[in-house]
Legacy VTK file of the C-alpha trace (Angstrom):
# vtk DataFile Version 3.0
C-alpha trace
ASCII
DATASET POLYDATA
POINTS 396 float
-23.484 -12.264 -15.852
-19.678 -12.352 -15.368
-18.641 -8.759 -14.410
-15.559 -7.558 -15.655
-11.906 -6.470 -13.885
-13.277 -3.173 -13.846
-16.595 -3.784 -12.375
-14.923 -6.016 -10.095
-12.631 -3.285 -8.598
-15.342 -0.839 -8.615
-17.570 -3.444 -6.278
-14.311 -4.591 -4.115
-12.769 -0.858 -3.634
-16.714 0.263 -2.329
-16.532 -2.820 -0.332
-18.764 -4.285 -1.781
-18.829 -8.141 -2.960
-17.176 -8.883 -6.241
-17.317 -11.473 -8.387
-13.927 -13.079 -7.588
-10.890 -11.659 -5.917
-8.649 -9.021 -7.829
-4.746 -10.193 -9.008
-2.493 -8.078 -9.924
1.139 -8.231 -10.870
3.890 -6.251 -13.209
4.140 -2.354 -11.863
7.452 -1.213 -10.917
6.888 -2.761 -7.059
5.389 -5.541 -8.153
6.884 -7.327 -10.807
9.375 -10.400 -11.671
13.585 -9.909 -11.624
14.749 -10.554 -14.954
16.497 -14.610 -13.579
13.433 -15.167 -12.064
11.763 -14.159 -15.432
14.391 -16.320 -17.569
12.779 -19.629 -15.219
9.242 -18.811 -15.604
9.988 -18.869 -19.214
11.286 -22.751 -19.197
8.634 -23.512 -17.004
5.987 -22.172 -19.169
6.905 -22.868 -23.013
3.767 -22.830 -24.386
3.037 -18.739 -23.234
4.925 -16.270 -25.386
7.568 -14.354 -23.284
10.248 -12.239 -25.421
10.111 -9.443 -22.482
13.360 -10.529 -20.486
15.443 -7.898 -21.693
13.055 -5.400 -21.210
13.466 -3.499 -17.500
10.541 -1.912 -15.891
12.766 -0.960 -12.742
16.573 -0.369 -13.433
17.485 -0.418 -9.646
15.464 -3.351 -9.505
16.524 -5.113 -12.575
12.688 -6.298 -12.964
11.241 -6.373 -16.061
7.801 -5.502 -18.060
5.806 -8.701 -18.202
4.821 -9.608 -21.359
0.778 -9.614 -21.848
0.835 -13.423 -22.640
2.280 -14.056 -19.011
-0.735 -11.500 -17.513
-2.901 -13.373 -19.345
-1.812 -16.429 -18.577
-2.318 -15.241 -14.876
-5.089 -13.608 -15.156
-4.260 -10.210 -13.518
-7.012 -7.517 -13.710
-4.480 -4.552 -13.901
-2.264 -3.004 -16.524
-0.284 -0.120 -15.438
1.145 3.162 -17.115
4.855 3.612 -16.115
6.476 6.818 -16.629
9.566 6.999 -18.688
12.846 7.112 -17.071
14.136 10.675 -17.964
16.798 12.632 -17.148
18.792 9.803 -16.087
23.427 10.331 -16.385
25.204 7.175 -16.747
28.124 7.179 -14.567
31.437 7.252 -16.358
33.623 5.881 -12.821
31.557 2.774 -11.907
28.584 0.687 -13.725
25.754 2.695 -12.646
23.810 6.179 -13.182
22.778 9.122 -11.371
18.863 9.582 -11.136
16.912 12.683 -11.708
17.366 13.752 -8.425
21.130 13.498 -8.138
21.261 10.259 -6.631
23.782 7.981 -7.825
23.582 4.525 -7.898
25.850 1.447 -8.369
25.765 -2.072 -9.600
26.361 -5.036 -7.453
28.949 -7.208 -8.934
26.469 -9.569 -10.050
24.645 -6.942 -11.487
21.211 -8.444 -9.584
20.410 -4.814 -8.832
21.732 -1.205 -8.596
22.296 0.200 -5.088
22.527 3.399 -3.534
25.721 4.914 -3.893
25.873 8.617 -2.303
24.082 11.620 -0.714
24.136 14.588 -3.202
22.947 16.627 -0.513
24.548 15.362 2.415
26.679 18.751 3.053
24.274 20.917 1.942
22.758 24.022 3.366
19.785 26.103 3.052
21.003 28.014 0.997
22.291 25.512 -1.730
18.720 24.039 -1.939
17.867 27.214 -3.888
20.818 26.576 -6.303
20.761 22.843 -7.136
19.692 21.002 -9.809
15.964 19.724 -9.280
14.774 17.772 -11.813
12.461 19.453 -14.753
8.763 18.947 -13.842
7.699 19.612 -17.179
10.127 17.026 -18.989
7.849 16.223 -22.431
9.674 12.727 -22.235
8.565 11.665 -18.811
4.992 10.897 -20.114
4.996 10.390 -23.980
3.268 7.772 -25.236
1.181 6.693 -22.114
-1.987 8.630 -23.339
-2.480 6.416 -26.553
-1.300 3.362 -24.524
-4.091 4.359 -21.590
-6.837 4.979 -24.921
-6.397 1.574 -26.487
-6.651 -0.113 -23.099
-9.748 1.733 -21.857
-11.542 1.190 -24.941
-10.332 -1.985 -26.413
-9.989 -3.945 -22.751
-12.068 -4.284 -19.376
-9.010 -3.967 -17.652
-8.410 -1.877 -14.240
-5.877 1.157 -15.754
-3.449 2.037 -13.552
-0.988 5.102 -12.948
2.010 3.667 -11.442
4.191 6.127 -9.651
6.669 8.418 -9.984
9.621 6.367 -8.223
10.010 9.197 -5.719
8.459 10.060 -2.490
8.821 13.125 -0.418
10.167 10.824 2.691
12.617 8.008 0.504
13.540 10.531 -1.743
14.559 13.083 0.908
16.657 10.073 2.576
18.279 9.505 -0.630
19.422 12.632 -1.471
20.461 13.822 2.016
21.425 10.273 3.254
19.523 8.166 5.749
21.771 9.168 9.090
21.535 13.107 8.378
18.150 13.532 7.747
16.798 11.629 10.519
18.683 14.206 12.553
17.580 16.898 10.095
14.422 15.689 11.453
14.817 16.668 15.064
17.635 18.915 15.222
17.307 21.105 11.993
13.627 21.640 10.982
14.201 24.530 8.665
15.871 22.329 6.518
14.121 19.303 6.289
10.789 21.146 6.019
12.299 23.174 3.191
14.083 19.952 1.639
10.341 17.870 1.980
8.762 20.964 0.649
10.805 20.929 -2.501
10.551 17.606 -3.228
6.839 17.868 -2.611
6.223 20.733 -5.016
8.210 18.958 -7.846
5.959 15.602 -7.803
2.517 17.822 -7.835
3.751 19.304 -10.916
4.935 15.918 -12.639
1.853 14.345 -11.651
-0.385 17.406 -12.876
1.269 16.825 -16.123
0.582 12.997 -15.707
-2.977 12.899 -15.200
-3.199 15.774 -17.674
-2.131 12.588 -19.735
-3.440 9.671 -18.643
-6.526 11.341 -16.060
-9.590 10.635 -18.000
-8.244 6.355 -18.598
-7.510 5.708 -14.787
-8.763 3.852 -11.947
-6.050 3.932 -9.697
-2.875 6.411 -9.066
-0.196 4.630 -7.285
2.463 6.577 -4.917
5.363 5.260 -3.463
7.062 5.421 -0.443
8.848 4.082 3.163
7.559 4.478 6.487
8.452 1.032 8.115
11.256 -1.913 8.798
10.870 -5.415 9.656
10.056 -4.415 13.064
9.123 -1.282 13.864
8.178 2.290 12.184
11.332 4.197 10.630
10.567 7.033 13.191
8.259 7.641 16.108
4.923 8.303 15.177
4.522 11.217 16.514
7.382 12.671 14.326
6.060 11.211 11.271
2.976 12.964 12.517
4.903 16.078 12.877
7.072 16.183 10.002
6.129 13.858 7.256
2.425 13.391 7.328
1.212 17.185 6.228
3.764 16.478 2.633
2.531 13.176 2.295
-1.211 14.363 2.550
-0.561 17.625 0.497
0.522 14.946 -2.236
-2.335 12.787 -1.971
-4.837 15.404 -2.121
-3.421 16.902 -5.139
-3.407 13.785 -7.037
-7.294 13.136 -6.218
-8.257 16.798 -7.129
-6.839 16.062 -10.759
-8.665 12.542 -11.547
-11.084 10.387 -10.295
-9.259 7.396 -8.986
-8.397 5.566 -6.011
-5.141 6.437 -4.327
-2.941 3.124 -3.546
-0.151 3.955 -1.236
3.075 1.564 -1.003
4.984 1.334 2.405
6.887 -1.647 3.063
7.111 -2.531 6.880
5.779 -2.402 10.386
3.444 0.447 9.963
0.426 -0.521 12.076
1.149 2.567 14.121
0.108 4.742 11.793
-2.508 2.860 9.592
-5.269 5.428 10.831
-2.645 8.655 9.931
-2.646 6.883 6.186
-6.047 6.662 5.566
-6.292 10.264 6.998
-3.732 11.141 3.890
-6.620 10.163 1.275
-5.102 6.490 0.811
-8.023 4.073 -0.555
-5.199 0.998 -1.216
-2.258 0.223 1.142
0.445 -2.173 -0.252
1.951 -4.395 0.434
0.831 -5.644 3.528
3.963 -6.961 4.320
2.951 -9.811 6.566
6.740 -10.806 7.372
6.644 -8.015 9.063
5.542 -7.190 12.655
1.704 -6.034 13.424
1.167 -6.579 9.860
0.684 -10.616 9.727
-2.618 -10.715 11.522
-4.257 -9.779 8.598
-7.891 -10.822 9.789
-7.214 -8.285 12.483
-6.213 -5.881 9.887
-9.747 -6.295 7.969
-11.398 -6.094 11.100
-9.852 -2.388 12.384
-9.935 -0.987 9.144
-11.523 -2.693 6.774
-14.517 -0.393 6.048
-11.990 2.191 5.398
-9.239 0.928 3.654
-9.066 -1.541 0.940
-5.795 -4.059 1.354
-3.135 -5.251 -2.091
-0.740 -7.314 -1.380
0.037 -10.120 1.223
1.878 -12.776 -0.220
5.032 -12.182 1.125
8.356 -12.959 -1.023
11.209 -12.558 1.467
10.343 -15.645 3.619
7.357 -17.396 2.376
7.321 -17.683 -1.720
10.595 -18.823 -1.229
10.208 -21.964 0.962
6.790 -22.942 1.017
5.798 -26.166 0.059
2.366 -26.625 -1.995
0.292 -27.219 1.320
1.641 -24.149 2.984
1.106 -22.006 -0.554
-2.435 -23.759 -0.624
-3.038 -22.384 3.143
-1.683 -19.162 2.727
-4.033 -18.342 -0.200
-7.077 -19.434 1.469
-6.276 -17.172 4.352
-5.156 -14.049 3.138
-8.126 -14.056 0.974
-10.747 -15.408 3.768
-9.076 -12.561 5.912
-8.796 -9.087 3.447
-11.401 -10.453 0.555
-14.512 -10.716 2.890
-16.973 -8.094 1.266
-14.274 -6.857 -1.246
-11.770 -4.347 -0.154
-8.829 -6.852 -1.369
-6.597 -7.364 -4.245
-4.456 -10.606 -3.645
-0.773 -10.133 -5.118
3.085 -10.952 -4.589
3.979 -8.008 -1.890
7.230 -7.334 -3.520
9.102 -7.895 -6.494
9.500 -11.634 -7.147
12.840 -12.396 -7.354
15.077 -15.524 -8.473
14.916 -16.852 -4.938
11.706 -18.477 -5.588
11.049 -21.341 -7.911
9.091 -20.771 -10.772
7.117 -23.687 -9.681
5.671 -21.464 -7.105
5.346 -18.612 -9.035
2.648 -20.626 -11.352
1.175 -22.502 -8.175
0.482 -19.209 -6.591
-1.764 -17.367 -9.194
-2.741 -20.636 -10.119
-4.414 -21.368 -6.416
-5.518 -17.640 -6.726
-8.040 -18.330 -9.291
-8.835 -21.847 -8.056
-9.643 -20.419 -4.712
-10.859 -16.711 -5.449
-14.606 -16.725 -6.416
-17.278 -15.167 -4.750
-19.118 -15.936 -2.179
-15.888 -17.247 -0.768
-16.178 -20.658 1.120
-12.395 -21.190 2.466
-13.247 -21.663 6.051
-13.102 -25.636 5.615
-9.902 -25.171 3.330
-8.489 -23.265 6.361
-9.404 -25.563 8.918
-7.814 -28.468 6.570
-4.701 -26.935 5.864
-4.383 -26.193 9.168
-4.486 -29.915 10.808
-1.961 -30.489 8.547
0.394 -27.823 9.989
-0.466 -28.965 13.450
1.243 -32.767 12.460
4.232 -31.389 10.614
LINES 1 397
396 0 1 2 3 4 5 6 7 8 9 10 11 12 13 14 15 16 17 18 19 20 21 22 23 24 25 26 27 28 29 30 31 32 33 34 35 36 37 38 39 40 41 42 43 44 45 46 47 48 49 50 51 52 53 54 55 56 57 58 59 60 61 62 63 64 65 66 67 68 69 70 71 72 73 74 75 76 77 78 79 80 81 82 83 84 85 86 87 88 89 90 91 92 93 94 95 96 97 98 99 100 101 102 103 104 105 106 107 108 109 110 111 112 113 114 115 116 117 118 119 120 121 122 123 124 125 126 127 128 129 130 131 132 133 134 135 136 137 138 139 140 141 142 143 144 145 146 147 148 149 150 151 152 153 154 155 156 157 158 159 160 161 162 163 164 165 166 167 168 169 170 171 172 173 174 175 176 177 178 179 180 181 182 183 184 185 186 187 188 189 190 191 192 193 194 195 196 197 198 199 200 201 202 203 204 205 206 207 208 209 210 211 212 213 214 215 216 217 218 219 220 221 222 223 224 225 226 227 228 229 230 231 232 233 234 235 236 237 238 239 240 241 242 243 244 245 246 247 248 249 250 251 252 253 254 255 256 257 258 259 260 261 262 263 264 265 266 267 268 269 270 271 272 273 274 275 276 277 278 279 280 281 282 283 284 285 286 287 288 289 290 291 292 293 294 295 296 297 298 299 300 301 302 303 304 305 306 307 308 309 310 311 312 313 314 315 316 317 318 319 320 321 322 323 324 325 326 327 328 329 330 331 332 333 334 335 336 337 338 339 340 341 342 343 344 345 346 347 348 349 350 351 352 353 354 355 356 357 358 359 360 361 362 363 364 365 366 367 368 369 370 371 372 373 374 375 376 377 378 379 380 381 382 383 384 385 386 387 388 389 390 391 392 393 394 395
């Protein structure tokens, strides 16, 4: 018998063999900009999309994919996204100012909104027990997600997720205080960046306790956001993250886990092999993206093999350099592996490891989740597909 997306996560996240390989696609990292989204409609007339004016992720400008498209795709997921509240339009630029205080800016194309400012960039001790945190206990933040999460558990046999709170004690400390201070903040004045981490800490324990309070008893999977990594190398020594940002990030994590019975899936763009052991230390079942543009991170058979009993892998199709220029060979390849490599015994779910954005063709858009469920059933037998693929790369 044909288990479902549920049963299928619950085999792959106890790595354990699934049926076929988990896709997922359309939470707020994770989804389609709204060009791209305006091509994948012309290139697939025959599925009903109405959603493109309807954005998941204002900085972003990515929008909610309609249920035809998942469909259409086949993704196991469907996520709960909290409501953007507490949200000032600016009145001097096209933009807004988020519920931290951070104000943002369109580009002049408006392909995105930017960061645009450091509320806190002057600030002292002091003023962090007079400004104006956000409202924990905002009644808009969550309505509606409870009766969504209902109908889905017990009208679908999808995986339910919680997607996150766009926040994280690290990127939303940078934000706020701006990238160049804090990192000295970091080193040079503790008191404050423990006290400004600390804040932002407490805040997103008490928006998620109202979340799951929502949503807890319909969930598989909470999903947290934040940064630790660049192309090439951590953000900050280990050992400092170790230090500093580790004991808020693991507070979080814990908290979230106490109120529901799900997975944890933690997103972290970048080089972060350093501190892969220090994540799944902070509670994290999932890590996403597995950005394998990015150094340490594109072995991804290695990856499976270090920690692949431990921690379960979303992600790996990367969007910045791949998606965008690979041919139908190369897309075939890159499939074969990065399932071969993280799906082995479960512990994988195969999706874009970023938004997808109007840089790639929709042509490769469809041939990707299209390969996905070509290739994805269990017991996988891609070695020979490999091996192919390969001797092809070898004469090109």
């Amino acid at each position: 018998m044909t288990m479902t997306p549920r049963e299928n996560f619950n085999r792959a996240m106890n790595h354990q063999q699934p049926d076929r390989v988990l896709v997922d696609m359309g939470k707020h990292i994770g989804s389609i900009h709204k060009k791209a989204y305006l091509k994948l409609m012309e290139h697939l007339p025959d599925v009903e999309m109405n959603n493109q004016d309807r954005i998941l992720d204002r900085m972003a400008q990515t929008v909610i994919p309609d249920e035809a498209l998942l469909q259409r795709f086949n993704i196991d997921f469907r996520w709960l996204v909290p409501n953007w509240v507490q949200v000032t339009e600016r009145e001097d630029t096209n933009g807004y100012i988020d519920m931290w205080g951070v104000p943002y800016r369109a580009t002049a194309d408006e392909d995105h909104f930017a960061v645009d400012g450091a509320p806190l960039k002057n600030a002292t001790l002091a003023d962090l027990e007079t400004y104006a945190w956000p409202d924990p206990f905002d009644e808009d933040q969550f309505k509606g997600l409870a009766e969504q999460a209902k109908y889905w558990f017990e009208n679908t046999d999808y995986v339910i997720g919680a997607d996150a709170i766009k926040a994280g004690p690290l990127m939303t400390a940078l934000q706020m205080r701006g990238y160049e201070q804090f990192f000295m903040d970091l080193v040079i004045d503790v008191e404050f960046a423990d006290a400004l981490l600390s804040k932002i800490t407490d805040l997103l324990k008490q928006m998620w306790t109202r979340y799951m309070q929502e949503v807890g008893s319909y969930v598989q999977i909470a999903y947290v956001t934040d940064d630790l990594g660049t192309q090439t190398s951590m953000l900050m020594s280990p050992k400092l993250f170790q230090q500093r940002i580790k004991p808020k990030m693991q507070e979080l994590h814990e908290h979230i886990k106490s109120l529901a019975d799900v997975k944890l899936m933690m997103h972290t763009d970048g080089a972060v092999l350093p501190v892969i052991e220090d994540i799944i230390e902070m509670q994290v079942d999932v890590i996403n993206p597995v950005q394998t543009s990015t150094s340490g991170m594109q072995d991804t058979a290695n990856l499976k093999q270090q920690f692949g009993e431990r921690l379960s892998f979303h992600g790996a199709i990367d969007v910045q350099q791949f998606l965008p220029n690979a041919n139908s060979q190369e897309l075939r390849w890159e499939v074969a592996k990065r399932i071969q490599d993280l799906g082995t015994e479960g512990g994988f779910i195969i999706a874009p490891c970023h938004n997808i954005g109007h840089d790639i063709a929709p042509e490769n858009v469809i041939a990707l989740f299209d390969l996905i469920n070509e290739l994805g059933t269990y017991p996988l037998q891609l070695n020979a597909e490999i091996a192919l693929n390969q001797s092809y790369f070898a004469n090109h």
